[in-house]
C-alpha positions in Angstrom: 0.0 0.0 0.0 1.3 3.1 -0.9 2.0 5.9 1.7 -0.1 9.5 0.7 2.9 11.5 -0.2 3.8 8.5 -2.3 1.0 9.1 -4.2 1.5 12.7 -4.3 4.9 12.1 -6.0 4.3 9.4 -8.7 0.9 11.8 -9.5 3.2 14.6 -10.4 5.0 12.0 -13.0 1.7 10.9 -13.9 0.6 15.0 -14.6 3.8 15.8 -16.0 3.6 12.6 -18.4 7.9 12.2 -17.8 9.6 9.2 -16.3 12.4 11.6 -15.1 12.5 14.5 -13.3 15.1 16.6 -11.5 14.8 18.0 -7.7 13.7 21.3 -8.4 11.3 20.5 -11.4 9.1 18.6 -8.9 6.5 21.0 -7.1 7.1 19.7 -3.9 9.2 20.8 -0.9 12.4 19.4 -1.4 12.8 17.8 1.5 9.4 16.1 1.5 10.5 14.9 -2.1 14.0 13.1 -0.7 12.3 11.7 2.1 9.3 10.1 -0.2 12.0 9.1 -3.2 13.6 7.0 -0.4 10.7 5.6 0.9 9.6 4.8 -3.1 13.4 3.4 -3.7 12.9 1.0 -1.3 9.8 0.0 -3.0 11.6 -0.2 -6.1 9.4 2.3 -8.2 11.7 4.9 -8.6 15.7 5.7 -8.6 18.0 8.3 -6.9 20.4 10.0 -9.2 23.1 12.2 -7.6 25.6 14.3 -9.7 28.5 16.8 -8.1 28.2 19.4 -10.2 31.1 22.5 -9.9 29.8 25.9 -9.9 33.0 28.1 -10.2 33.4 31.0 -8.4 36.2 34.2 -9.2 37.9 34.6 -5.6 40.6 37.0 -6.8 39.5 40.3 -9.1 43.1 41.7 -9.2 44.5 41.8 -12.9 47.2 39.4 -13.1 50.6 39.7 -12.3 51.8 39.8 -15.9 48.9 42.9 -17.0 50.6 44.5 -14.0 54.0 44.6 -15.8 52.2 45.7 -19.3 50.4 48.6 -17.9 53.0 50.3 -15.5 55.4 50.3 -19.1 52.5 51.6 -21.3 52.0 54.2 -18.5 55.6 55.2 -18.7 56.0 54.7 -21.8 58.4 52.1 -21.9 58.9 48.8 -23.3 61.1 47.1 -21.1 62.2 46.9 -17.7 64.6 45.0 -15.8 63.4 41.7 -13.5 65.6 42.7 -10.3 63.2 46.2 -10.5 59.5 44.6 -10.5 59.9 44.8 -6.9 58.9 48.2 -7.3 55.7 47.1 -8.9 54.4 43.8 -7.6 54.5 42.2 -4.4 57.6 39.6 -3.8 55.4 36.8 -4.0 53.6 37.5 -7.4 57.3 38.3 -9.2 57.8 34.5 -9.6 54.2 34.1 -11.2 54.5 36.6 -13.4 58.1 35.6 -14.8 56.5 32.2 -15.2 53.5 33.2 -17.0 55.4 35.3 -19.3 57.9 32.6 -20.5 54.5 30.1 -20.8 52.5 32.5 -22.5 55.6 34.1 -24.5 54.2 37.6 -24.4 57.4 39.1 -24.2 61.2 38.2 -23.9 63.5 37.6 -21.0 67.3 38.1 -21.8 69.9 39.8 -20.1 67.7 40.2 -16.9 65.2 42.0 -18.7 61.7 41.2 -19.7 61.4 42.4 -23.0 57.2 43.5 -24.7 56.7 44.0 -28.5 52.8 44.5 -28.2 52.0 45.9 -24.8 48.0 45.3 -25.8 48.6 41.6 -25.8 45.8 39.2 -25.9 45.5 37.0 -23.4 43.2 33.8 -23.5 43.0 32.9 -19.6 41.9 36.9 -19.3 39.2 35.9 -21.3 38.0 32.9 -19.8 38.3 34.8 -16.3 35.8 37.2 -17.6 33.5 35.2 -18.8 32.9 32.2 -16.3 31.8 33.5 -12.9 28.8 31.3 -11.9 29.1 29.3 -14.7 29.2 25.3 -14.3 32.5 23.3 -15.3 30.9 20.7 -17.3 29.3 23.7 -19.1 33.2 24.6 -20.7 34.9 22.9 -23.6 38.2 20.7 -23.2 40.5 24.1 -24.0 38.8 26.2 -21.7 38.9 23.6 -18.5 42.6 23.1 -19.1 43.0 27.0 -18.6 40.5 26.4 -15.5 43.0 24.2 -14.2 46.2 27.0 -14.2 43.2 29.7 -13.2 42.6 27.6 -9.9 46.7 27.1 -9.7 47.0 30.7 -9.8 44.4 31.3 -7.0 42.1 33.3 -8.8 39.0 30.8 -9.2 37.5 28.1 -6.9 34.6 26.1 -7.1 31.4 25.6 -5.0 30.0 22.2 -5.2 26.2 21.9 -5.8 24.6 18.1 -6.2 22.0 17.9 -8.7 19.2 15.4 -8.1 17.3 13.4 -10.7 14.7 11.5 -9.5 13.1 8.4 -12.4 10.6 6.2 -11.7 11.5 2.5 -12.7 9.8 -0.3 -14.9 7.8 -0.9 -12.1 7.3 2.3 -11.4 6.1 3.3 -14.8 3.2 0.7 -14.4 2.0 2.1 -11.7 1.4 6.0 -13.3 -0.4 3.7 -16.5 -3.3 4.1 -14.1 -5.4 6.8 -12.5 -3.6 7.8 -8.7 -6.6 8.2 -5.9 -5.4 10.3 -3.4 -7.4 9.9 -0.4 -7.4 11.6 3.0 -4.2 10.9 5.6 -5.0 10.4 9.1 -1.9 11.3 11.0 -3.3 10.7 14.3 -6.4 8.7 15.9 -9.2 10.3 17.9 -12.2 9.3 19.9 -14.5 10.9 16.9 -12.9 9.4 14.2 -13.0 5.8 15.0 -16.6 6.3 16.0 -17.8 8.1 13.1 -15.9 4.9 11.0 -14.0 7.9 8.7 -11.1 5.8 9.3 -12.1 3.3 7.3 -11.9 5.6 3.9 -8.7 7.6 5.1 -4.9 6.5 5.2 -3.6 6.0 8.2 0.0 7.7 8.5 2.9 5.4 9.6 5.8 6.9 10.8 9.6 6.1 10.1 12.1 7.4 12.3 14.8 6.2 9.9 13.7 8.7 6.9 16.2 11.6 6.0 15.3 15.2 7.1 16.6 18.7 7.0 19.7 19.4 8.7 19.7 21.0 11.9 22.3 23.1 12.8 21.7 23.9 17.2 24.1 26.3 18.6 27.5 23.9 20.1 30.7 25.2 22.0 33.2 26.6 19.5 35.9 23.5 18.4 38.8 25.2 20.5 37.0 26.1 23.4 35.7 21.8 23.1 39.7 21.2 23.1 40.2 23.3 26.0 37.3 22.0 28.2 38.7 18.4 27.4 42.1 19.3 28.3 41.1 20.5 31.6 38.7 17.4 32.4 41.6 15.0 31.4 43.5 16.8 34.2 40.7 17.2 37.1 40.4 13.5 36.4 44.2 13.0 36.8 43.7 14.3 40.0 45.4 17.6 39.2 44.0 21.2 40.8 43.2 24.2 38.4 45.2 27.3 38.9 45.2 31.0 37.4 47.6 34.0 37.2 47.3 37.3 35.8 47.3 38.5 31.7 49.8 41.3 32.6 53.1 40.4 34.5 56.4 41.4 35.4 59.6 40.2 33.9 60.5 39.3 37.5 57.7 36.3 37.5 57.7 35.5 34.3 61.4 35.3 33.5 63.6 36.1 36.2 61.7 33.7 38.9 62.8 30.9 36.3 66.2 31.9 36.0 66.4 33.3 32.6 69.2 36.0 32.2 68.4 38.9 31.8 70.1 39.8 28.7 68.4 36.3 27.4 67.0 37.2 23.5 63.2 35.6 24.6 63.0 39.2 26.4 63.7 41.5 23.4 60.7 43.0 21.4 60.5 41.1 19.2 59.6 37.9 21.2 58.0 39.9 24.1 55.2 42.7 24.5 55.9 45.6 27.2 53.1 47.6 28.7 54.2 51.8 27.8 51.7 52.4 30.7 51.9 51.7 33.2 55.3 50.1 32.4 55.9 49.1 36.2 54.8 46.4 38.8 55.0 45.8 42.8 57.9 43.2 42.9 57.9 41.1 46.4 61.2 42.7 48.3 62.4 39.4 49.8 61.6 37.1 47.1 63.5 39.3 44.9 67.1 39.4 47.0 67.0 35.2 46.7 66.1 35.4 43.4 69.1 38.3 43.0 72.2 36.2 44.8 71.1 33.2 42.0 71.4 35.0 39.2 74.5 37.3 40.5 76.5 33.8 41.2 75.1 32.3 38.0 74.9 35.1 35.0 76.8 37.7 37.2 74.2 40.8 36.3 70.4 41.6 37.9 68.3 45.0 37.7 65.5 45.1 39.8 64.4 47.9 37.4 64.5 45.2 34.3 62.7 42.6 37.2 60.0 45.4 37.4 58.7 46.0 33.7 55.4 45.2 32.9 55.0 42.9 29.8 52.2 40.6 28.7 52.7 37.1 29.8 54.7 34.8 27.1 53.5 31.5 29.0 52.1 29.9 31.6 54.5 29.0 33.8 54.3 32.1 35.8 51.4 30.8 37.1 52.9 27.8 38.3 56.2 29.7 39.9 53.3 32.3 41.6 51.5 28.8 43.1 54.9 27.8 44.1 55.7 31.1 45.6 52.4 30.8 47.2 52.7 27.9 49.4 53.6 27.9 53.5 56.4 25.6 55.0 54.1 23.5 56.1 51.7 23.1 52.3 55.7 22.5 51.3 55.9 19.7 53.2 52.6 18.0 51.1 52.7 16.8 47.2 51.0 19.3 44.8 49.1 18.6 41.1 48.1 21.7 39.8 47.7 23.2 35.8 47.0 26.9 34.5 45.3 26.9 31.1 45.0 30.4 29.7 46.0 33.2 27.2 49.9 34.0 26.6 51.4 36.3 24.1 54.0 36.6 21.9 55.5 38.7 19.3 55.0 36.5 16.3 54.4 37.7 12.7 51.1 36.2 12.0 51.0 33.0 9.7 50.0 29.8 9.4 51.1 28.5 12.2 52.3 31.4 14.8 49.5 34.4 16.1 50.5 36.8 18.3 47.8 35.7 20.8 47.0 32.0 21.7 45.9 29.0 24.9 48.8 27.3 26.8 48.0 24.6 28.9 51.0 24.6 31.9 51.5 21.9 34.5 53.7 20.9 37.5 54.0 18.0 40.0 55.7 18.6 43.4 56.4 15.4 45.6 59.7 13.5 47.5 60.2 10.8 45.3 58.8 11.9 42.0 61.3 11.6 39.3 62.2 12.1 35.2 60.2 8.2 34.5 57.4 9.2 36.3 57.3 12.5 34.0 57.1 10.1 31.2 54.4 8.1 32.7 52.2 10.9 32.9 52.6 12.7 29.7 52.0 9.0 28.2 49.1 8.8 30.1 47.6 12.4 29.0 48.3 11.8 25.8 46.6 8.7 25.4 43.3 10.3 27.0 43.8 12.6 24.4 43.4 10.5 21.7 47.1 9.9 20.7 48.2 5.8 20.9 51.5 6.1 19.5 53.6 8.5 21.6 57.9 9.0 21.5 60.0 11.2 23.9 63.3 12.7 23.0 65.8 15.0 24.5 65.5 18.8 24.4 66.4 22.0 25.9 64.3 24.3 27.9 66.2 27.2 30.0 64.2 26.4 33.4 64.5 22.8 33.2 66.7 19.8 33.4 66.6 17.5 31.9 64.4 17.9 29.6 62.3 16.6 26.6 59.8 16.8 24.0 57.3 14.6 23.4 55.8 13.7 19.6 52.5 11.4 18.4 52.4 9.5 16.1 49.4 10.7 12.9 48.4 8.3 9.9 49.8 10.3 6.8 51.6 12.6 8.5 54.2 11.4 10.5 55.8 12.0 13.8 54.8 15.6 15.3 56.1 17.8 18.1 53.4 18.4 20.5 54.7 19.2 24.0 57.7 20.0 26.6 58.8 19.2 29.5 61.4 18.8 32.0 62.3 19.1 35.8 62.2 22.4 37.0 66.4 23.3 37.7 67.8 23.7 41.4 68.2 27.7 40.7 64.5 27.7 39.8 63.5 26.4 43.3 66.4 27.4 45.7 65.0 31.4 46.2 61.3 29.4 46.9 63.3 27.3 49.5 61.9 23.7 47.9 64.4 20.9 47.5 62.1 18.4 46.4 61.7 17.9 42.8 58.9 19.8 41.0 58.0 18.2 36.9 56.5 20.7 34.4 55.5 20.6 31.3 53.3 22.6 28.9 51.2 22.3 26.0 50.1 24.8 23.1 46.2 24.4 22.5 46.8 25.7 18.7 48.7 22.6 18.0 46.6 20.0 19.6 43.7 21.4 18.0 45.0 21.7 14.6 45.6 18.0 14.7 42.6 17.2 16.0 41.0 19.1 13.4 43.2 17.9 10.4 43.5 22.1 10.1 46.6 23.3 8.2 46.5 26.9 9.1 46.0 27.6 12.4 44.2 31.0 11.4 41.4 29.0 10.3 40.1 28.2 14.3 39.8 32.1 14.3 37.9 33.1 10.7 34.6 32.1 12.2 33.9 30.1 8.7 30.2 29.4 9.6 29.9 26.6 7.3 33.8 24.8 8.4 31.6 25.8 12.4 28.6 24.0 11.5 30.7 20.9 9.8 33.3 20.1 12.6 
């Protein structure tokens, strides 16, 4: 027995007098139609065709690289110019595609480190395509033009958006069925008391319902992917049995550097690494704290400025927080083990790319007991890991300045190889003396940008920051 909107569907077949019909020929709401063709497949009286098809789009309107040459020598009047001075007219990373481009096109000569035109008002086929195939479909284009679609997508200034067209054609079987007049009769969707009395039942189609039927995508409102990473960081760590700490954004160089013996002429403190505050460009330094910390660094690195201690900067990583903790505690909490982490914001003075920003999640951590030691650093990082996902894990020796020994620990990613994903170490005796602790403390930190660009399979790191509403509503 066939459903209503069965019915409904083969009729429009049956009014339209076609055995094939695509998606948006049917005057039905499309969803409605998938759902019923499925339900019909099934039934075998009709079939599903699906086709990508590739709608291209122009993502770059800039003339390219080559025009650029032609039209700053027709506006000066010149004919020629040398390669080592297009640097004066394109950007350094179009000079290569341009000098390319000319030698494949041969629109002008190249000798003697110059680039040579004959006919400024060149014609150029890929120009023409360009101008002509905005919106238009690929299968739509000849053999020529999709080869010069290829080197147009190469050259970044087309991309396609994939549409799926949907055909839907009734079968042998299905074609039977239309040879006779469809009766549509009235659906019933739910029983009531007056219906089953009244016996209209008994003329009307009673609705089934499938639960298993396709529908319209949903898209609720979810936690954004790197605030997910975060918040399963930090339960991986409560459950771990470790304590959640925090610190402040703005710092001195005293807690952030100094307190971890770092010199004070190291280069992690010059500008470019490191943001200073102009205003106010001082902090409150703790008086005694800072003589201890002083007589390390006077017998180690033989120079300390309590003025350089005092400079406010922006943090560069989390392990202030843990050294403030550490600070923190009494001689008698020194006495007890400790398990604490600090995930937050640190800063740095990156040039922004695909993998570095300026601003970015750290995730810092530290153990403090008698008899921990460097295995049971391992045992833990394994064990974090593998909540995290990772199953193949590798350590390997490294340098940190506040720690030793240290390492760095890589996973292991089908496709991609081994990959560097955190450090650690045991904080150094100079680290801990001016805090007066002589048991040994493990640390190690993570970068969230990392971890969630491989849980992601992202290749640019700017890409958990574009808020791509369609990449938000996939992931």
């Amino acid at each position: 027995m066939l459903h209503i909107d069965e019915k409904r569907l083969l009729k429009v077949f049956q009014d339209l007098k076609k055995d094939k019909l695509k998606l948006e020929e049917i005057p039905l709401p499309k969803e409605k139609v998938l759902r019923v063709a499925l339900w019909l497949e099934g039934k075998d009286l009709v079939k599903k065709i699906e086709k990508t098809k590739y709608k291209i789009k122009i993502i770059n309107k800039e003339p390219f690289p080559e025009r650029k040459i032609a039209n700053y020598l027709k506006e000066n009047n010149l004919k020629e110019i040398e390669i080592k001075e297009l640097k004066n007219i394109l950007p350094k990373e179009e000079i290569n595609a341009a000098l390319g481009a000319i030698k494949r096109k041969k629109i002008a000569k190249i000798e003697k480190g110059k680039i040579i035109f004959d006919n400024l008002d060149y014609k150029d086929v890929e120009e023409e395509i360009l101008n002509k195939i905005d919106s238009k479909y690929l299968d739509e284009l000849n053999d020529n033009e999709k080869e010069i679609i290829k080197i147009l997508k190469k050259r970044g200034y087309i991309d396609f958006d994939e549409e799926k067209e949907i055909t839907i054609e009734l079968t042998e079987k299905g074609k039977e069925i239309i040879k006779k007049p469809i009766e549509i009769k009235e659906v019933i969707n739910q029983l009531n008391r007056d219906i089953i009395i009244s016996g209209k039942w008994r003329d009307a189609y009673i609705r089934e319902y499938d639960v298993t039927v396709p529908t319209k995508e949903v898209y609720p409102a979810k936690i954004h992917p790197l605030t997910r990473v975060i918040r399963e960081v930090k339960e991986i760590l409560l459950g771990m049995g470790f304590k959640e700490i925090k610190s402040p954004i703005v710092e001195t160089e005293f807690w952030n550097f100094d307190m971890l013996f770092e010199p004070q002429d190291h280069p992690a403190r010059e500008m470019q690494d490191t943001f200073f505050l102009k205003f106010p460009n001082k902090g409150d330094i703790p008086k005694d704290l800072v003589d201890k910390v002083k007589k390390v660094h006077l017998r180690c690195w033989r120079q300390f400025d309590e003025e350089i201690s005092k400079r406010l900067i922006l943090r560069t990583h989390t392990t202030a927080s843990s050294i403030r903790y550490l600070a923190s505690l009494s001689d008698e909490e020194k006495e007890k083990p400790h398990k604490v982490f600090c995930i937050d914001r640190v800063f740095r003075n990156e040039a922004i790319d695909y993998k570095h920003l300026p601003e970015f999640y750290q995730c810092e951590g530290i153990i403090m007991d008698d008899n921990v030691n460097f295995n049971n650093l391992i045992g833990i990082l394994k064990e974090f890991l593998y909540r995290l996902g990772f199953k193949k894990v590798r350590f390997r020796p490294a340098y940190f300045p506040f720690t030793e020994p240290s390492l760095e620990a890589e996973v292991y990613l089908e496709g991609k190889g081994w990959l560097e994903l955190l450090g650690a170490g045991i904080f150094r005796p100079e680290v801990l003396e001016p805090l007066g602790i002589d048991k040994p403390v493990l640390a190690w930190g993570i970068g969230f940008s990392r971890l969630a660009m491989l849980k992601y399979n992202l290749t640019d790191i700017r890409e958990l920051h574009k808020n791509d509403l369609s990449w938000l509503k996939k992931i």
